[in-house]
N, C-alpha and C positions, 0 to 999 in steps of 0.2 A: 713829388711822387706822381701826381696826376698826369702830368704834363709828359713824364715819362712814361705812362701806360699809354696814355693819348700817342705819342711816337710809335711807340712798340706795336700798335694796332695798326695806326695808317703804314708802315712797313711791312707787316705781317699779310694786311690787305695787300699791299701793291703785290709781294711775291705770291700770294696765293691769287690773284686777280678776280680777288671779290668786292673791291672799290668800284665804287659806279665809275664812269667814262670820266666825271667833271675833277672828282676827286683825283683819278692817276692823272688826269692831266697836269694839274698843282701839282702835284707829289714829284712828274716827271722833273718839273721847271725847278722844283727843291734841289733838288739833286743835282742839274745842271750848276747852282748857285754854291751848293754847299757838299766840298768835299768829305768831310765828316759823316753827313747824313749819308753819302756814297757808298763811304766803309761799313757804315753799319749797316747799310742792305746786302753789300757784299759779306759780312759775318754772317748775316743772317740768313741768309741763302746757306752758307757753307752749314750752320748746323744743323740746317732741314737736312743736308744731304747728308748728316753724318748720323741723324737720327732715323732719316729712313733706312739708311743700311744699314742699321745695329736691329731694327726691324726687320728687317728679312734675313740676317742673319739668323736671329732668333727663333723667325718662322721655320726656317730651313734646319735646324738644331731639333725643333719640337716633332716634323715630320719626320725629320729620319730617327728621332725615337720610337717614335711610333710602326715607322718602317721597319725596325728591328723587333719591335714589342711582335707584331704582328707577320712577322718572317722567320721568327727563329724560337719565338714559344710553342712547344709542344698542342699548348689546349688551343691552338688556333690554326689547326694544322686543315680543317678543312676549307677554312676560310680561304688560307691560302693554295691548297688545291682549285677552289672554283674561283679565285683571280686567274692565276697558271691558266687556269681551261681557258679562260677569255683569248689567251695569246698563242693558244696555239692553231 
C-alpha cells in the first residue's frame, strides 16, 4: 500500500511539476524503461482533465444560477437596473 501511494505522489508530482528537477529527471528515465508506469501517467493526466471539466462545468451551472436568481427575481430588480446602466 505504501509503495503505492509513494507512485501515486511521484506521478501526481511529475504532472503537476512540483518534483524538484533531480526527481523528474529519474521519473523521466522510469518511464522511458517502463511502459506501464507510462499508462498510468497517461491515466492520470486524462482524470485531471476530466475532473477539471466536471469543475468548470459545475462553476458555469452555479453562475448562470445565480444569473437567473439575479435577472429575473422581482426583489432584485434594481440591482439589475444599475448593472444594465454600466452597458449602456
Amino acid at each position: 500500500m505504501k509503495t503505492l501511494l509513494n507512485k501515486l505522489q511521484q506521478i501526481e508530482g511529475f504532472i503537476l511539476k512540483t518534483n524538484n528537477p533531480g526527481d523528474n529527471l529519474v521519473f523521466e528515465a522510469q518511464l522511458l524503461l517502463d511502459e506501464n508506469l507510462h499508462q498510468e501517467v497517461s491515466l492520470q493526466k486524462d482524470a485531471y482533465a476530466i475532473i477539471n471539466q466536471y469543475g468548470r462545468r459545475k462553476l458555469k451551472a452555479e453562475i448562470e444560477s445565480v444569473h437567473q436568481q439575479l435577472f429575473t427575481q422581482t426583489k432584485h430588480q434594481r440591482f439589475r437596473e444599475k448593472v444594465l446602466a454600466l452597458f449602456k
